[in-house]
DSSP file (Angstrom, degrees, kcal/mol; ACC not computed):
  #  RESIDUE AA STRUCTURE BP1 BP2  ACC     N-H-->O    O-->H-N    N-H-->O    O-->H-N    TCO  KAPPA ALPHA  PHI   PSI    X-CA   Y-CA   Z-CA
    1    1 A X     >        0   0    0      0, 0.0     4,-1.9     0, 0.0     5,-0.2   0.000 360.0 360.0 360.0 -53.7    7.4   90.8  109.1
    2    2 A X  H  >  +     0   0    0      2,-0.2     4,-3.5     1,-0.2     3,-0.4   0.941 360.0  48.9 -42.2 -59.8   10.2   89.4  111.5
    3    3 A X  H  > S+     0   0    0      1,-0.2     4,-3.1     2,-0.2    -1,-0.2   0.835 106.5  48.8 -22.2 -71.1   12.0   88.5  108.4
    4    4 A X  H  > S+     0   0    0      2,-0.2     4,-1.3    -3,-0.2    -1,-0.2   0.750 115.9  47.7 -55.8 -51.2   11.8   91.7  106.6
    5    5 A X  H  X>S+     0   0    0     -4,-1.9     4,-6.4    -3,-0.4     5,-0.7   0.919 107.3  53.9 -52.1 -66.9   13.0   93.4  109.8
    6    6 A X  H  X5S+     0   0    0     -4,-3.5     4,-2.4     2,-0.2     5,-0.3   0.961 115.5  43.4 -48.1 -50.0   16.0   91.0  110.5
    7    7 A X  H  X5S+     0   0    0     -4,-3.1     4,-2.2    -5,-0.4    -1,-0.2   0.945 108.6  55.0 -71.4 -37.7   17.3   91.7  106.9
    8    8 A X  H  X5S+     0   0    0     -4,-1.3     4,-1.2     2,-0.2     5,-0.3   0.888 112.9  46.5 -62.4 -42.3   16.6   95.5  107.1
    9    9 A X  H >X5S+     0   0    0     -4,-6.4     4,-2.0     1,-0.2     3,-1.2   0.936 113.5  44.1 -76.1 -50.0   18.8   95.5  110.1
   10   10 A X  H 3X<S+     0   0    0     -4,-2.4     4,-2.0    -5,-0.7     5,-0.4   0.947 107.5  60.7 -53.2 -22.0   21.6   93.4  108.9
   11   11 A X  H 3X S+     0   0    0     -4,-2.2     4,-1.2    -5,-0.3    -1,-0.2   0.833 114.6  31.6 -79.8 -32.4   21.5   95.3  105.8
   12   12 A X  H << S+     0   0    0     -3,-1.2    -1,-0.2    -4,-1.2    -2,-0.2   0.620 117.1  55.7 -98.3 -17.3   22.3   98.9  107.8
   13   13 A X  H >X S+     0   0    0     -4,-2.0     3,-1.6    -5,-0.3     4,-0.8   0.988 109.3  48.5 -83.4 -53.8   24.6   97.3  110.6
   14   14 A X  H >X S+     0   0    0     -4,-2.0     3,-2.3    -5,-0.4     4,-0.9   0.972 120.3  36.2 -44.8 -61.4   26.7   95.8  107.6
   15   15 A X  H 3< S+     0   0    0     -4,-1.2    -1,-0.3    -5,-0.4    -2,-0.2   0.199  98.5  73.6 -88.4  41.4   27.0   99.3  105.7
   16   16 A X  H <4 S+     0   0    0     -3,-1.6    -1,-0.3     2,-0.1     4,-0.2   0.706 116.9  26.3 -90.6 -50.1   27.2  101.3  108.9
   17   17 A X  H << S+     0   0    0     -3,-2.3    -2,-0.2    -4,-0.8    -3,-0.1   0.440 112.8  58.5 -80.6  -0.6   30.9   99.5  108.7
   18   18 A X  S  < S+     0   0    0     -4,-0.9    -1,-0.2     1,-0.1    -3,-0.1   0.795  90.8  87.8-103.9 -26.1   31.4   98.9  104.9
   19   19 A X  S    S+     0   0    0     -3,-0.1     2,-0.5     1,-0.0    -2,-0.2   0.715  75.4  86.9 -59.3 -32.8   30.8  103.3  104.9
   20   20 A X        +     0   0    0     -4,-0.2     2,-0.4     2,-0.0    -1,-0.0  -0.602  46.5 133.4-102.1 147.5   34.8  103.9  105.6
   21   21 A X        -     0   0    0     -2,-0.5     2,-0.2     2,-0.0    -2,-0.0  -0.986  32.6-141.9-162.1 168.5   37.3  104.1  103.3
   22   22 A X        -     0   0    0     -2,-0.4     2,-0.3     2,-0.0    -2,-0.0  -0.740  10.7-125.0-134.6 167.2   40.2  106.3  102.5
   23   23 A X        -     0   0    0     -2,-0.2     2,-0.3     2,-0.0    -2,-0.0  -0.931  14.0-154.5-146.6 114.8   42.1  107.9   99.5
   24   24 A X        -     0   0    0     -2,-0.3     2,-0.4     2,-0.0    -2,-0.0  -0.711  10.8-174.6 -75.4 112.0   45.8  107.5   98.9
   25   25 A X        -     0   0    0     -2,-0.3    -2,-0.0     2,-0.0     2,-0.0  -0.794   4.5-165.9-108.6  89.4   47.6  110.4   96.9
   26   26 A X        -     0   0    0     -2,-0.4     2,-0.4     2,-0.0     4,-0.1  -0.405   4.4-175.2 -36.4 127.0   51.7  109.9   95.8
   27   27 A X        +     0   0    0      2,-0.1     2,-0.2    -2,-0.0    -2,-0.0  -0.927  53.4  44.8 -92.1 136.4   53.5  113.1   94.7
   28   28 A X  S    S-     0   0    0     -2,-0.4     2,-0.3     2,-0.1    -2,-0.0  -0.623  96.8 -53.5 148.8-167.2   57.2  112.1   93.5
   29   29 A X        -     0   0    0     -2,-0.2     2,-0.4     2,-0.1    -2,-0.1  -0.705  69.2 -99.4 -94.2 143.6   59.0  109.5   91.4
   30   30 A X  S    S+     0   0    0     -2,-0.3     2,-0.2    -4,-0.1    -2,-0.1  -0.724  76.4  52.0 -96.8 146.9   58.2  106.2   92.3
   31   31 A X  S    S-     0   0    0     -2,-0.4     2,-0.3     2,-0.1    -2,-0.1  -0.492  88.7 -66.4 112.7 145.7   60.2  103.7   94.5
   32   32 A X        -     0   0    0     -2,-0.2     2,-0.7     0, 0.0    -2,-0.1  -0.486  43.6-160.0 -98.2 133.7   61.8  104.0   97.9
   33   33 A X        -     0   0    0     -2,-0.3    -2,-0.1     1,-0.0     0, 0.0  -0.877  14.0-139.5-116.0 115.5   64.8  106.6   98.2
   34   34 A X        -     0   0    0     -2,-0.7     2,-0.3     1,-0.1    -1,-0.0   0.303  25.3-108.3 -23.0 175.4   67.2  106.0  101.2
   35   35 A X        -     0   0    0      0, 0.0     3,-0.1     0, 0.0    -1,-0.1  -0.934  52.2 -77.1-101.4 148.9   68.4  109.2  103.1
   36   36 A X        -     0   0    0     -2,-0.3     4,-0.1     1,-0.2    65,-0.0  -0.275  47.3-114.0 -65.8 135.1   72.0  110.1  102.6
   37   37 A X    >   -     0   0    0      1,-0.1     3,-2.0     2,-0.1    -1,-0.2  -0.140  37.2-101.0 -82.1 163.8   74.1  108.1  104.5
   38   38 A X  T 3  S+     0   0    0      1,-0.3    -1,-0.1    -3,-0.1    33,-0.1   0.645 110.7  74.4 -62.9   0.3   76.0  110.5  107.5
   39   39 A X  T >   +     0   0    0      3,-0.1     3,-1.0    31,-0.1     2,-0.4   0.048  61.6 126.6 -86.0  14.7   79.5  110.6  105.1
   40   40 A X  T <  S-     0   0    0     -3,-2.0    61,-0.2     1,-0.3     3,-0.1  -0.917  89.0  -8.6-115.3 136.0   78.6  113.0  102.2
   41   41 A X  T 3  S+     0   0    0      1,-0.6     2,-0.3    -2,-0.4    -1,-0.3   0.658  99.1 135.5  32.3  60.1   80.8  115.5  101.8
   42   42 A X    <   -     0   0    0     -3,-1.0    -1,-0.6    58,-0.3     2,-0.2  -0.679  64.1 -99.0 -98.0 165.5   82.3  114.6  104.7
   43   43 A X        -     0   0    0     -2,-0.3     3,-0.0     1,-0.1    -3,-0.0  -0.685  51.2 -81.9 -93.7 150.3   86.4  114.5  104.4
   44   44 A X        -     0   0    0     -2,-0.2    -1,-0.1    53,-0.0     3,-0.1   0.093  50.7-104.4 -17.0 139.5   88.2  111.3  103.8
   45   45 A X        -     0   0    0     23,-0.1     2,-0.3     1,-0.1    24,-0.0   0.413  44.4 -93.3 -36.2-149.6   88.8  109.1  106.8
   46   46 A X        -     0   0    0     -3,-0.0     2,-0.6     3,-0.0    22,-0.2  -0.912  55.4 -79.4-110.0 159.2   92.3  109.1  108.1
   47   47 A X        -     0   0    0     -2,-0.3    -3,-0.0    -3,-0.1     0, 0.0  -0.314  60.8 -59.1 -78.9 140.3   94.6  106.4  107.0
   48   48 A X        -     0   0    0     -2,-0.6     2,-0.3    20,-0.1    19,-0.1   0.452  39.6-134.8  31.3 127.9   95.1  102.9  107.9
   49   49 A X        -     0   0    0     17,-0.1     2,-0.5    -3,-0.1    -1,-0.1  -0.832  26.3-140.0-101.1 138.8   95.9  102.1  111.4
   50   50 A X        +     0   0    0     -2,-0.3     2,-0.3     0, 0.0    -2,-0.0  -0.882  34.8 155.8 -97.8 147.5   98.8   99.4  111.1
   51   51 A X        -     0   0    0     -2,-0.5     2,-0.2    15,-0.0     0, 0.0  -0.856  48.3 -88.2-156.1-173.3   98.7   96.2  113.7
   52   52 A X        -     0   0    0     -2,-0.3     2,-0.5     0, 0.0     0, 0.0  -0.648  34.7-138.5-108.9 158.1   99.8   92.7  114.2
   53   53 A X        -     0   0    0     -2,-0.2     3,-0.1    12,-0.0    28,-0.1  -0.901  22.5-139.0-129.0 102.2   97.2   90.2  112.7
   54   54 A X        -     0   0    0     -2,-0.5     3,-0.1     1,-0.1     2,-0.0   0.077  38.2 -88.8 -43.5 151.3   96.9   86.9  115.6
   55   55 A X        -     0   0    0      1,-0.1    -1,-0.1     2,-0.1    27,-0.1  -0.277  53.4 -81.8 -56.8 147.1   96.8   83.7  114.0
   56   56 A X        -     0   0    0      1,-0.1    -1,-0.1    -3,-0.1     3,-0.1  -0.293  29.3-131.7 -62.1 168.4   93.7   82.3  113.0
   57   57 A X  S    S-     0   0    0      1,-0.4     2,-0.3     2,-0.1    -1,-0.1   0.706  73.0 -50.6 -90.6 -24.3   91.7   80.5  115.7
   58   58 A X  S >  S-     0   0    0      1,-0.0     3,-1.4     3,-0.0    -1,-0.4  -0.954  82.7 -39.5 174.6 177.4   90.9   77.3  113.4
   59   59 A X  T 3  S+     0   0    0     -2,-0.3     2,-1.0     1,-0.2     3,-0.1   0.184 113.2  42.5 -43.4 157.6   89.5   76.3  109.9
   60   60 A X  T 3  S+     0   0    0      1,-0.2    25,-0.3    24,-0.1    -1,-0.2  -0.262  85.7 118.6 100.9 -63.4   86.7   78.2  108.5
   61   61 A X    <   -     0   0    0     -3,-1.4     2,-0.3    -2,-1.0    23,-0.2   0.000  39.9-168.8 -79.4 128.6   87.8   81.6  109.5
   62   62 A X  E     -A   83   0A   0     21,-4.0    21,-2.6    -3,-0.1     2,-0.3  -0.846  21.3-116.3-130.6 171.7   88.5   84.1  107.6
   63   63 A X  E     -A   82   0A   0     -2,-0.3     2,-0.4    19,-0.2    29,-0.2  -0.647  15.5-165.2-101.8 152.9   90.3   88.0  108.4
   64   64 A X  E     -A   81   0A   0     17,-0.8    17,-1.9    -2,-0.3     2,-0.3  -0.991  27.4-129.6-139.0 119.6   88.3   90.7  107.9
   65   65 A X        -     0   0    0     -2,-0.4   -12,-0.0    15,-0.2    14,-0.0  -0.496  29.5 -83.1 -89.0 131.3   90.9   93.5  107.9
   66   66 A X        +     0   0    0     -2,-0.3     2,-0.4    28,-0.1    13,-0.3   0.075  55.3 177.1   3.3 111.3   90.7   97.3  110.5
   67   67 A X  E     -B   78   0B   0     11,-1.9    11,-2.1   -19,-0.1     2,-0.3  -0.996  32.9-118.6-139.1 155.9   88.6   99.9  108.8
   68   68 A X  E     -B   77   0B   0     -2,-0.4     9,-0.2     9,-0.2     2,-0.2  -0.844  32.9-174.9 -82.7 135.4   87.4  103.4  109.7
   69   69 A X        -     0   0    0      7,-1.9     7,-0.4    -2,-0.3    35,-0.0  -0.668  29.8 -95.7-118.8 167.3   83.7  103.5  109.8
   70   70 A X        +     0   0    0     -2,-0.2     5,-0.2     5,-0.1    -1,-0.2  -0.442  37.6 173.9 -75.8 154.0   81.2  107.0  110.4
   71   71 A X  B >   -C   74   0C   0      3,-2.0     3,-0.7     1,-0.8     2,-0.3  -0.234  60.7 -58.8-156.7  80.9   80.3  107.4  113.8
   72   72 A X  T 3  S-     0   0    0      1,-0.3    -1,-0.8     0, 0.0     0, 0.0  -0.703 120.7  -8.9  85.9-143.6   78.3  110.9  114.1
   73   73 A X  T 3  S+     0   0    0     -2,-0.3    -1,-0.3    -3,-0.1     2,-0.2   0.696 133.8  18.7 -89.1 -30.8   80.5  113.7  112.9
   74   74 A X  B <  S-C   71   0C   0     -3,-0.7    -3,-2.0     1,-0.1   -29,-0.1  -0.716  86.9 -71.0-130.5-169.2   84.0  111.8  112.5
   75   75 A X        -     0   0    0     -5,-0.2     2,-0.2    -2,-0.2    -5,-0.1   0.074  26.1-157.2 -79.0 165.7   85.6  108.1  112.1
   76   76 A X        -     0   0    0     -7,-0.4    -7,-1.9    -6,-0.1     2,-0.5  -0.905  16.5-131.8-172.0 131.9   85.9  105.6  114.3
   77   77 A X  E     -B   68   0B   0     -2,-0.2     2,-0.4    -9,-0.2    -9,-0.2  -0.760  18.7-165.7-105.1 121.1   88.5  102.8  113.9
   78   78 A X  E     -B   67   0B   0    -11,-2.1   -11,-1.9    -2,-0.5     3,-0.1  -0.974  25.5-125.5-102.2 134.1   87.3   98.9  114.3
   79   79 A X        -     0   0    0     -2,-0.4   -12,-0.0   -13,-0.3   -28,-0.0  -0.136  24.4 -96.9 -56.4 134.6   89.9   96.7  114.7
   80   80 A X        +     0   0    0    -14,-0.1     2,-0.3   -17,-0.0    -1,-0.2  -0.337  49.4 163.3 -85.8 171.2   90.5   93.8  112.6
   81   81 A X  E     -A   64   0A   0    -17,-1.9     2,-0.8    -3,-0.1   -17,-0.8  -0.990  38.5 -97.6-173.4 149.9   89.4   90.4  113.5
   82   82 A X  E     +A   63   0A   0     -2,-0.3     2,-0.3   -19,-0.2   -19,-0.2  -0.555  43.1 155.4 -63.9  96.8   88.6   86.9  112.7
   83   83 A X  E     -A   62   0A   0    -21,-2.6   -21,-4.0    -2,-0.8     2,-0.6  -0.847  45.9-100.1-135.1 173.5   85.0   85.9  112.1
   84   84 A X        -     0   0    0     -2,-0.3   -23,-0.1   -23,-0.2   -24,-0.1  -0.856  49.2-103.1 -97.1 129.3   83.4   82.8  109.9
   85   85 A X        -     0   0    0     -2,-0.6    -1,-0.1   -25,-0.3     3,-0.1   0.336  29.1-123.3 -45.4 157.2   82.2   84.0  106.6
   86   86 A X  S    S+     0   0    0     22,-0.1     2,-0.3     1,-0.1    -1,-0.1   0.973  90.7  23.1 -72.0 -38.1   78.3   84.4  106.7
   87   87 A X  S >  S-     0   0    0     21,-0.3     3,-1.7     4,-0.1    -2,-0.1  -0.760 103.3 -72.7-122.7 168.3   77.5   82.0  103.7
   88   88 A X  T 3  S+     0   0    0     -2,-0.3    -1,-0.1     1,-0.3    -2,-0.0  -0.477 117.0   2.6 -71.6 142.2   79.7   79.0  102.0
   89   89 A X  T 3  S+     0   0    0      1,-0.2    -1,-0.3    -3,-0.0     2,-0.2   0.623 101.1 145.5  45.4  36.8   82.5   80.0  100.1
   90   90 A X    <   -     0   0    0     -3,-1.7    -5,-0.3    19,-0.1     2,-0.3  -0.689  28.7-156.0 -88.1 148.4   82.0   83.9  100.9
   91   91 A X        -     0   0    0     -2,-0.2    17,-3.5    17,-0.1     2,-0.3  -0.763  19.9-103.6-125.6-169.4   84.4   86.7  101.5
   92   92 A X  E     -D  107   0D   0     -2,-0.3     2,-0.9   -29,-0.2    15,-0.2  -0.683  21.8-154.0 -99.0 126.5   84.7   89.7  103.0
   93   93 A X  E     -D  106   0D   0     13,-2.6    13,-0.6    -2,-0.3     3,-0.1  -0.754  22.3-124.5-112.0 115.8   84.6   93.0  101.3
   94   94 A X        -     0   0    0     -2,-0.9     2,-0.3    11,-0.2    12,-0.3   0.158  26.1-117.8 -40.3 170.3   86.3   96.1  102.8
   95   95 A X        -     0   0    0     10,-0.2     9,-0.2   -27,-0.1     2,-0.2  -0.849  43.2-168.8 -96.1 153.1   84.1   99.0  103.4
   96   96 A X  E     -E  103   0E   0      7,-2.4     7,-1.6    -2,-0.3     2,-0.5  -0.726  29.8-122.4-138.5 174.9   85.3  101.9  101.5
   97   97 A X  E     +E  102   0E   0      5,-0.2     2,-0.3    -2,-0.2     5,-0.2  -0.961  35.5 164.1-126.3 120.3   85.1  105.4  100.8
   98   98 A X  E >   -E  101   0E   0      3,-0.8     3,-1.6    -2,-0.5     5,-0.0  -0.932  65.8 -13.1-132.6 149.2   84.2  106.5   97.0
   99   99 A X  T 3  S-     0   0    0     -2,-0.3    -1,-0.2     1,-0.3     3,-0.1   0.600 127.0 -51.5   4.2  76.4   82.9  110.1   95.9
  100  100 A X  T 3  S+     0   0    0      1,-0.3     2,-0.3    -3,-0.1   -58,-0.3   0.575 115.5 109.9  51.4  32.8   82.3  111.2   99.1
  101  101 A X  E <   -E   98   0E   0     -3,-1.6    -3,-0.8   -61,-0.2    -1,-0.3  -0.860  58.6-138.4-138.7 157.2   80.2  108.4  100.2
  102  102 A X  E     -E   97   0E   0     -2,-0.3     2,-1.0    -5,-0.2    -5,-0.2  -0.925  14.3-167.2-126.3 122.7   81.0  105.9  102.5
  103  103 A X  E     -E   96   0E   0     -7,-1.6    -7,-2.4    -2,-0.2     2,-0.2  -0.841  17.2-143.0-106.6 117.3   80.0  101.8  101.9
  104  104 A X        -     0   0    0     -2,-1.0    -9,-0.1    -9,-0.2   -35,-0.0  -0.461  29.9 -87.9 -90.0 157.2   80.3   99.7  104.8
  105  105 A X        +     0   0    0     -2,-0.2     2,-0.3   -13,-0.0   -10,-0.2  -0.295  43.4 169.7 -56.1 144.4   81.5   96.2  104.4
  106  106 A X  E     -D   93   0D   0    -13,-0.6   -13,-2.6   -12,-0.3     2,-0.4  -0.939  33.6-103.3-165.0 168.3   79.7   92.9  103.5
  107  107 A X  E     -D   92   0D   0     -2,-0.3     2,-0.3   -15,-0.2   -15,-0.2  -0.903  33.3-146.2-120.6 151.0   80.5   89.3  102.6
  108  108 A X              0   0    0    -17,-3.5   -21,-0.3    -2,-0.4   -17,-0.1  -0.469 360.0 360.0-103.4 158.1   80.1   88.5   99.4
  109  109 A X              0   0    0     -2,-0.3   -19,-0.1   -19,-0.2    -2,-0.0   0.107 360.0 360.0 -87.5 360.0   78.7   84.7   97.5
């Protein structure tokens, strides 16, 4: 009888908890879509700031040249500067502005 009891309860305390579950529905195309970065159909930056470029500080280092980047409604000029590429044998690739889109910079393999 004890038996018979002990099982009948484990048997509703398990599926008191096994009782939730859920149901997932997608609309769309699948596959993760960014949001549009804050530069479309924004107007060009301005051009090129010109400046003096210091000597490197030692080996290793490579120059990663002034560019205008978004910052809220307009540009905002960083300054070039030395820094050691992120991986072996990497450069730097400017960030740029193409068909009304803006691409920030990254080091390349």
């Amino acid at each position: 009888m004890k038996t018979k009891l002990f099982a009948l309860l484990l048997l509703t305390g398990t599926s008191m908890f096994a009782a939730h579950f859920y149901v997932g529905v997608g609309v769309g195309y699948p596959g993760y879509y960014a949001p549009a970065p804050v530069a479309v159909y924004a107007p060009p930056p301005p051009p090129a700031v010109s400046y003096y470029c210091p000597p490197s500080p030692g080996l290793g280092y490579s120059w990663v040249a002034g560019y205008w980047y978004p910052s809220g409604p307009r540009y905002a000029w960083r300054a070039g500067y030395w820094a050691r590429p992120a991986y072996a044998r990497s450069y730097w690739v400017a960030p740029r502005y193409y068909g009304h889109r803006y691409y920030g910079g990254y080091w390349r393999r």
